[in-house]
C-alpha positions as CSV (number, residue, x, y, z in Angstrom):
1,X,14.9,-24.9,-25.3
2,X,18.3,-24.9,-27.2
3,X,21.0,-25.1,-25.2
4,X,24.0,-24.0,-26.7
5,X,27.6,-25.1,-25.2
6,X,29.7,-22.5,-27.0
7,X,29.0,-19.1,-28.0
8,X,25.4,-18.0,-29.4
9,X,24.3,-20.6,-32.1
10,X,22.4,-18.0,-34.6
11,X,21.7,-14.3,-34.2
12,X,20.4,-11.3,-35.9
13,X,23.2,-9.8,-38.7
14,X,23.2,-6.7,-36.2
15,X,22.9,-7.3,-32.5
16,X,21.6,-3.9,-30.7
17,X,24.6,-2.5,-28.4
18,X,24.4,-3.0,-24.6
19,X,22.6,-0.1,-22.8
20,X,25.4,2.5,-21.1
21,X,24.5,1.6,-18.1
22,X,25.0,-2.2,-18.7
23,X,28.3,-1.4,-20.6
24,X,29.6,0.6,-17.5
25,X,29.0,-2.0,-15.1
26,X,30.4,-4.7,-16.9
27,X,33.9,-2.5,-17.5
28,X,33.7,-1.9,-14.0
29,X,33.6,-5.2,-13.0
30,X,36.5,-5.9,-15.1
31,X,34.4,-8.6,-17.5
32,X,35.6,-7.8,-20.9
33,X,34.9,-10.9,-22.7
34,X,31.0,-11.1,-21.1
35,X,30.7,-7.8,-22.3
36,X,32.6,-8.9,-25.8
37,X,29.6,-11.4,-26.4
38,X,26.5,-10.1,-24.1
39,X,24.8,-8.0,-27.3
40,X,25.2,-11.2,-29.8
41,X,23.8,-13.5,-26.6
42,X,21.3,-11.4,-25.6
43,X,20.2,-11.2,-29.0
44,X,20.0,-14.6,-29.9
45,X,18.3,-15.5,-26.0
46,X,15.6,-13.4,-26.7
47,X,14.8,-15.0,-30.5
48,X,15.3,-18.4,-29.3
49,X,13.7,-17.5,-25.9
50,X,16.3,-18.5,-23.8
51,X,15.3,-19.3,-20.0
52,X,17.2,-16.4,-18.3
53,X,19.8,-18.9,-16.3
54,X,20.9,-19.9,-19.6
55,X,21.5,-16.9,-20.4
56,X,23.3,-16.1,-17.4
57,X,25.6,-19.7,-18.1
58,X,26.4,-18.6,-21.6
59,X,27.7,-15.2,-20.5
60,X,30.1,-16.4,-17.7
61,X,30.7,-19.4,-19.9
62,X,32.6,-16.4,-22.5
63,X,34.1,-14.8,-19.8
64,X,35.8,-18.0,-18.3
65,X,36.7,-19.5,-21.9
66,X,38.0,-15.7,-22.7
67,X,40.3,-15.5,-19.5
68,X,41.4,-19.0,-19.9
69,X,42.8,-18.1,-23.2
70,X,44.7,-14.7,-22.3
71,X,46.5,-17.2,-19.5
72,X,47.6,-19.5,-21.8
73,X,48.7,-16.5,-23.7
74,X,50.4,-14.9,-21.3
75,X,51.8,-18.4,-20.1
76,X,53.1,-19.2,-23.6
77,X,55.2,-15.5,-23.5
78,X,56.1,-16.1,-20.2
79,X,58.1,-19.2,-21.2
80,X,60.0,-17.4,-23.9
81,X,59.8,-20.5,-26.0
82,X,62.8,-20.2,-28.8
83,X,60.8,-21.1,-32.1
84,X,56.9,-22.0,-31.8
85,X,57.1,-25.8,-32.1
86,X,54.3,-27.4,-31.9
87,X,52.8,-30.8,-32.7
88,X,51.5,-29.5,-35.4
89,X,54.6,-29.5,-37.6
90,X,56.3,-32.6,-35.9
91,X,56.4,-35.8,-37.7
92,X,56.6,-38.4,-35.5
93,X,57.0,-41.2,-38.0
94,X,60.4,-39.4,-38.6
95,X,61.5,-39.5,-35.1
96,X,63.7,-42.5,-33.6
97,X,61.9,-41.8,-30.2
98,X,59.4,-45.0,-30.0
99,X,55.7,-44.1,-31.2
100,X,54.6,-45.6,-27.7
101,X,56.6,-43.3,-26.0
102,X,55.6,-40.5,-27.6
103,X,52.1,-40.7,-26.8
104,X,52.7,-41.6,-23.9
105,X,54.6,-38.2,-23.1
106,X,52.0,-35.9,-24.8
107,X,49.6,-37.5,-22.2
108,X,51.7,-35.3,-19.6
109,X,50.6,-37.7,-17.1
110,X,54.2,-37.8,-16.4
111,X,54.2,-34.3,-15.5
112,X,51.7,-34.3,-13.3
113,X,53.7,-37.4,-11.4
114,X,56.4,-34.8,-10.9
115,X,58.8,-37.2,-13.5
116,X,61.3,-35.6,-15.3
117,X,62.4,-36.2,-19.0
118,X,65.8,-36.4,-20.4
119,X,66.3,-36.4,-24.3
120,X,70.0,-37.2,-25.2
121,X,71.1,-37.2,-29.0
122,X,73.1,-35.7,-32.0
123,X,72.7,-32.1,-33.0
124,X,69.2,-32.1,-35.4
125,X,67.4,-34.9,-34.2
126,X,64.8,-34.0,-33.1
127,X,65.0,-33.4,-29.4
128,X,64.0,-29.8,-28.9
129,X,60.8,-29.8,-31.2
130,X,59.7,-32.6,-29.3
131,X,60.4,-30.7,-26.1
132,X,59.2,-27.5,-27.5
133,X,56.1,-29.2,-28.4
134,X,55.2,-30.9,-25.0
135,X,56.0,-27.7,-23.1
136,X,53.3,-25.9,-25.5
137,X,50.8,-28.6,-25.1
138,X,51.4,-28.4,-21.2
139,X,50.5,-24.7,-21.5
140,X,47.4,-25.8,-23.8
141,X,46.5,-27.9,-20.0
142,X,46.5,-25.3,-18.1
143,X,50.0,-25.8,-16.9
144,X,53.1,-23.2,-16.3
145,X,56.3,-23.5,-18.2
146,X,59.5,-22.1,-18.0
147,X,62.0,-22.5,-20.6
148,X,65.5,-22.2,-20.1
149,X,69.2,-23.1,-21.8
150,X,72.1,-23.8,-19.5
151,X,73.3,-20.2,-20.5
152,X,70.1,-18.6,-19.9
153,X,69.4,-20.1,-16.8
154,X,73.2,-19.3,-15.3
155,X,72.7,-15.5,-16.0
156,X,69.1,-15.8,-14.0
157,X,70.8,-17.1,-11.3
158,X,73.7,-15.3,-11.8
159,X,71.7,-12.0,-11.0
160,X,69.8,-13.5,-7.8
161,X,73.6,-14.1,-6.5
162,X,74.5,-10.4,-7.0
163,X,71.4,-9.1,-5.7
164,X,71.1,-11.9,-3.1
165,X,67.4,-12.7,-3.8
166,X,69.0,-16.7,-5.0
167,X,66.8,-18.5,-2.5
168,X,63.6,-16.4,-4.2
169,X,64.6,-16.9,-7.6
170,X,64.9,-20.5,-7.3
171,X,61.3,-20.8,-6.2
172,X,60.0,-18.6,-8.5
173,X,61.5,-20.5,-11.3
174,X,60.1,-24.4,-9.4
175,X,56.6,-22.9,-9.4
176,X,56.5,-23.9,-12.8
177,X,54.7,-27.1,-13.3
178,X,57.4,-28.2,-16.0
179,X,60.9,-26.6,-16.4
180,X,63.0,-27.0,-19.8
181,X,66.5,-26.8,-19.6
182,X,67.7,-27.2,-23.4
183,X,70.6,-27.9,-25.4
184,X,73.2,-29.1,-22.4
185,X,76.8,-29.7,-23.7
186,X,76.7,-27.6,-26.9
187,X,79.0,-25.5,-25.0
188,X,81.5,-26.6,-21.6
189,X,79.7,-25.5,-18.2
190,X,81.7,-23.8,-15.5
191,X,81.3,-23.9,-11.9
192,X,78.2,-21.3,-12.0
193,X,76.8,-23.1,-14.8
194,X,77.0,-26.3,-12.9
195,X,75.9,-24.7,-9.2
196,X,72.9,-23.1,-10.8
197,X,71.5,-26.2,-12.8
198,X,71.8,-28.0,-9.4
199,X,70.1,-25.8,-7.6
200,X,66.6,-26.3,-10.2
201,X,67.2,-29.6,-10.2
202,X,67.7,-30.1,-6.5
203,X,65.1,-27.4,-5.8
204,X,62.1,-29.2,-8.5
205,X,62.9,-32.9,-7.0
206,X,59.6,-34.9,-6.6
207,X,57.7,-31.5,-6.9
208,X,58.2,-30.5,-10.4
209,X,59.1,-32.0,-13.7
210,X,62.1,-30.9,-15.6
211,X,62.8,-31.5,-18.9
212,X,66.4,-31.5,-20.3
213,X,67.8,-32.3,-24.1
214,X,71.7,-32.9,-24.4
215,X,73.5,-33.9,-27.3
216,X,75.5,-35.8,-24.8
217,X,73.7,-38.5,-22.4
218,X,73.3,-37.1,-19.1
219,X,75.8,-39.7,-17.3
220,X,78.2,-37.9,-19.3
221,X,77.8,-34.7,-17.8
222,X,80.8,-34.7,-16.0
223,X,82.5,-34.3,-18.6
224,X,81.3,-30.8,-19.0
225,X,81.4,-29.5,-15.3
226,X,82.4,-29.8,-12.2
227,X,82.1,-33.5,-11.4
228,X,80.8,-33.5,-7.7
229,X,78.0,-30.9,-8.8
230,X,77.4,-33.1,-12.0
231,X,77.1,-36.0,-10.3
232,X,74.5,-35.1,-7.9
233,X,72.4,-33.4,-10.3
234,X,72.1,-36.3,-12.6
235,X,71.3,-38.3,-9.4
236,X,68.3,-36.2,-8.5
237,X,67.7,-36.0,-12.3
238,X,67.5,-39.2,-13.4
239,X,65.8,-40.7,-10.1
240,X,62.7,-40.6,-11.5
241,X,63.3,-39.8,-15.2
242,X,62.3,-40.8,-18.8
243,X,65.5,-41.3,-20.5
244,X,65.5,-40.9,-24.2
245,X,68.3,-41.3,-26.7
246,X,67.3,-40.0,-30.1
247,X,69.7,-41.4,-33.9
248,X,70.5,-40.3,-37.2
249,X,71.8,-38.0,-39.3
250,X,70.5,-34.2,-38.6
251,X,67.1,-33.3,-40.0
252,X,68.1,-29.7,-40.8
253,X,71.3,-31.3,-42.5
254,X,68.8,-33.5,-44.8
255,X,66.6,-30.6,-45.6
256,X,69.5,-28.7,-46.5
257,X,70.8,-31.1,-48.6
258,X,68.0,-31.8,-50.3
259,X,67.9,-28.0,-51.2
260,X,64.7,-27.9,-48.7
261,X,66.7,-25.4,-46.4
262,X,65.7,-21.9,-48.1
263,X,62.9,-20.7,-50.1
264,X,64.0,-20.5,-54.2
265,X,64.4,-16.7,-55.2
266,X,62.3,-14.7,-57.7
């Protein structure tokens, strides 16, 4: 008996709709990917005489692989990612960050030891595709994201303040299972800047992972806020912590340079 471990393996070029009945029950149910694949299924159990449990495995099997995708779909918008990064245009031979420690990241076994990552560097080295691309692959596991700048994370918790729902907020945000703060010290913090990337940091220690890139190295961050706030959050930070420190010259700089920056005209 063939036992297929994805979706139906051959089929007629026309499978017969699903009876009304059938089609209302399934809608009912709420199992729109089942009923998606049920007529090419059915069709192909019946020519390759399926045994009917198989049947039965193949169909939940589409409905499970079909809501495991619209999460990680949802997930992905969720995080509001800034570009689409992905692995799949990084070139890790051009990174300084060691090979070693590269794959070791994109294991995210260090995510799911609650670690945290820091990435410190000049502007255009690399540190946010890098980012970018873990935080995608961690959605690709099954795992929640939230993606944040220092600016974009101060106006979140800058509307909890006004509406007083901080505590709430702050939770919401640490149910993620890895939380990106990016590009720290492009632009001087203030005192809400400072309070509110405490407060994550503080909030996600040894229960979630955060991930932070800085063109300036984290012990430095007093020298962008408030220095008692700074100094505790790098504490919690970098207690259990990666620390990365990226070199060179900028790779959107070389591209440009090299006239690679924007397409020719016609």
């Amino acid at each position: 008996m063939t036992r297929p471990t994805t979706r139906r393996t051959s089929q007629p070029a026309t499978a017969p709709a699903l009876p009304d009945e059938l089609d209302r029950l399934l809608r009912r149910m709420r199992l729109p990917y089942l009923r998606q694949a049920a007529p090419d299924v059915i069709a192909t159990a019946k020519a390759q005489r399926w045994d009917p449990a198989e049947v039965l495995r193949v169909l939940i099997n589409e409905e499970v692989i079909g809501r495991d995708a619209a999460t990680r779909r949802m997930r992905r918008k969720t995080a509001n990612f800034p570009s689409g990064k992905t692995f799949g245009t990084w070139r890790p031979e051009q990174s300084t960050i060691p090979a070693p420690t590269q794959q070791a990241l994109t294991t995210l076994e260090w995510i799911s030891r609650a670690e945290n990552l820091a990435i410190a560097g000049p502007s255009g080295t690399g540190k946010s595709h890098f980012v970018e691309a873990l935080a995608h692959t961690a959605i690709e596991a099954d795992l929640r994201v939230g993606w944040f700048t220092l600016e974009t994370l101060t106006a979140t918790i800058g509307r909890a303040k006004a509406d007083g729902s901080t505590a709430r907020t702050v939770t919401r945000i640490c149910r993620n299972d890895l939380v990106v703060v990016d590009d720290i010290g492009m632009l001087p913090a203030g005192q809400d800047a400072a309070e509110a990337f405490y407060r994550i940091v503080d909030a996600a220690y040894e229960r979630r992972s955060i991930a932070v890139t800085s063109n300036i190295h984290p012990s430095g961050f007093d020298t962008i806020m408030p220095k008692t706030l700074a100094t505790a959050t790098v504490d919690r930070l970098l207690h259990h912590a990666h620390l990365i420190t990226t070199a060179g010259d900028s790779h959107r700089l070389q591209q440009a340079l090299a006239g690679k920056g924007v397409q020719a005209l016609t």
